[in-house]
Structure formats: C-alpha cells, structure tokens
C-alpha positions as CSV (number, residue, x, y, z in Angstrom):
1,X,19.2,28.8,-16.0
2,X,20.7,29.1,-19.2
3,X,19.1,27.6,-22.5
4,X,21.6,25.0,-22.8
5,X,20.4,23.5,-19.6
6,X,17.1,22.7,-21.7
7,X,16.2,20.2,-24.4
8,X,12.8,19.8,-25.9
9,X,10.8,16.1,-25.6
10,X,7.9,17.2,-27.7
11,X,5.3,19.3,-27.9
12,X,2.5,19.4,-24.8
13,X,-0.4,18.0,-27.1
14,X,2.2,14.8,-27.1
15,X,1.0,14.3,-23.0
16,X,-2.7,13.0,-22.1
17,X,-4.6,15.9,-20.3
18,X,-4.2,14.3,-16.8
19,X,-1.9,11.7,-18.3
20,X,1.6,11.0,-18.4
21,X,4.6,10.2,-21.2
22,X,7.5,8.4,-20.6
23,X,10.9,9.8,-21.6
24,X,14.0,7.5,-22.1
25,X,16.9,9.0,-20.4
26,X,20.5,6.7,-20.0
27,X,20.5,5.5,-16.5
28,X,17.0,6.5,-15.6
29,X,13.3,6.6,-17.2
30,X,11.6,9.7,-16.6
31,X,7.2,10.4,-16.2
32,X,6.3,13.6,-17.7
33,X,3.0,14.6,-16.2
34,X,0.1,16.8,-17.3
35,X,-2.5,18.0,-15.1
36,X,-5.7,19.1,-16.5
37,X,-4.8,22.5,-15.7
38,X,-2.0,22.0,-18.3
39,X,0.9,22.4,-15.6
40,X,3.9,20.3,-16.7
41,X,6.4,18.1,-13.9
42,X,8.6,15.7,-14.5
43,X,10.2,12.8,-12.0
44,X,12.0,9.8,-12.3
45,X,9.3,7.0,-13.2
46,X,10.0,4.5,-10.1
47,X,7.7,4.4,-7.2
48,X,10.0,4.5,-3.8
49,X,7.5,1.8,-2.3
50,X,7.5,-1.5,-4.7
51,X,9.6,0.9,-7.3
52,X,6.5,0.2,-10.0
53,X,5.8,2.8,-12.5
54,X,4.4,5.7,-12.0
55,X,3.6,6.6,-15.1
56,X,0.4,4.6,-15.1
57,X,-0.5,5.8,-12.2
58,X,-4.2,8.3,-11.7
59,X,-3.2,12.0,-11.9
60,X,-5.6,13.9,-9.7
61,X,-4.7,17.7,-9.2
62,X,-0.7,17.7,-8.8
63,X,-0.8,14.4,-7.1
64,X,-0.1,10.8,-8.9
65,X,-1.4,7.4,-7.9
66,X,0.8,4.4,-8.1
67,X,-1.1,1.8,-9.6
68,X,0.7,-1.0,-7.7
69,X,-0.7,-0.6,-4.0
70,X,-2.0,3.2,-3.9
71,X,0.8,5.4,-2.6
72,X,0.2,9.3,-3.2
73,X,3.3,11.3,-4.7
74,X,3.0,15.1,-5.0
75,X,3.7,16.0,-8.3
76,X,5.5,19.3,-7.0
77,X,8.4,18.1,-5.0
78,X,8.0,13.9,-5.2
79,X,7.1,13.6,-1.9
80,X,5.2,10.4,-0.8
81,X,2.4,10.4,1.4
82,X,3.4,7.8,3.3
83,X,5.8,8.3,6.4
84,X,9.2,6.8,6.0
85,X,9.3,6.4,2.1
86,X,12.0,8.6,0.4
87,X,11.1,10.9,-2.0
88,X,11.0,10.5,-6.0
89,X,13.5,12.5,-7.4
90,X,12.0,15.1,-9.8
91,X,13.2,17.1,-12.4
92,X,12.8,20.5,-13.7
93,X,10.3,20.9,-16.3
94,X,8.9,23.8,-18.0
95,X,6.3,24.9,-21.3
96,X,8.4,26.3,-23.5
97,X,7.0,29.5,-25.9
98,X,6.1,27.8,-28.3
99,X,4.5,24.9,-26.8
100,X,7.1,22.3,-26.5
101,X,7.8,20.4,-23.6
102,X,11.7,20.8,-21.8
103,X,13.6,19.0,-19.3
104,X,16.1,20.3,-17.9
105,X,19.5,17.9,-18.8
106,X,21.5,19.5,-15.7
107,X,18.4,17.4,-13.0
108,X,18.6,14.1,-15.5
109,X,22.8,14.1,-15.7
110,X,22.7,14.5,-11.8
111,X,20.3,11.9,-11.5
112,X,22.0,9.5,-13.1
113,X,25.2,10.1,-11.4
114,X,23.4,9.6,-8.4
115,X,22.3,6.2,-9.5
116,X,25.4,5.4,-10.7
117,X,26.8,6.5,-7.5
C-alpha cells in the first residue's frame, strides 16, 4: 500500500502494554490494541454480542475480552469465539519507523461506508 493510505494516531508509548486506546473516526470508534509483545491491531470498538466496548476489555496474547458478558475476539482477524456472532471488523495497523502508530484510512473509509450502507 502506498503511504497515503496511512495516517499516524500517536506514538506506541501512547497505548497501555496489554491495553488499548480509543481512536475517534466519523462514523465509527476504533480500539487500538497492544499486546505485551508490542504487536499493534486495530478494530472497530463494538462487541458483535451486546455491541459494548471492547476497548475495556482484558487483552491476553492476541485475544480481547469483552467486559460486558465474556466473549473472546481474536485480535488477528476479529473473529468471535462464539458460534454464530459476526465478526468485528478490523483494520489495518502497523508500527511505523519511528515508533508511531498508523491506521490505515482506506479500512476506516470502507468501514464507515459500510455503516452507512
């Protein structure tokens, strides 16, 4: 992908080892994740179950907790662990070189279109 596609939240310091930052998008919130092993993911910040956040919800590994009734999401690919719930829609997240934080704006416009849709 081109670095257009890209745009900076912050720096990874800015995200709780094992922790999570919210990033306000129009038409969507979006959890940034950080797993102790300092991998970065990104996805929408809505639990598919009771649609709580999932933001506040226990990162273990490259797995999250949602901290309304338990459901595991992989981190990887927003799938649920429970049958029959669709998955979270994620978005493309990377380190950049000098330690900032990017989302990919391509994944967050078609996620809002999809909303909106």
């Amino acid at each position: 992908m081109s670095s257009e596609c890209w745009t900076s939240i912050g720096n990874l310091e800015d995200i709780p080892v094992a922790g999570a930052r919210v990033v306000l998008s129009p038409g969507c919130r979006i959890a940034v994740f950080r797993t102790e092993d300092n991998q970065i993911f990104a996805l929408e910040d809505r639990c598919p179950h009771r649609k709580g956040p999932i933001s506040q919800g226990i990162v273990h590994g490259k797995k999250v907790t949602c901290p309304l009734h338990n459901l595991v999401i992989n981190l990887t690919d927003g799938e649920a662990s429970e049958d029959g719930c669709v998955p979270v829609c994620t978005i493309s997240a990377r380190i950049g070189e000098s330690g900032e934080v990017l989302l990919n704006i391509e994944d967050i416009r078609a996620r809002v279109e999809t909303s909106a849709g």
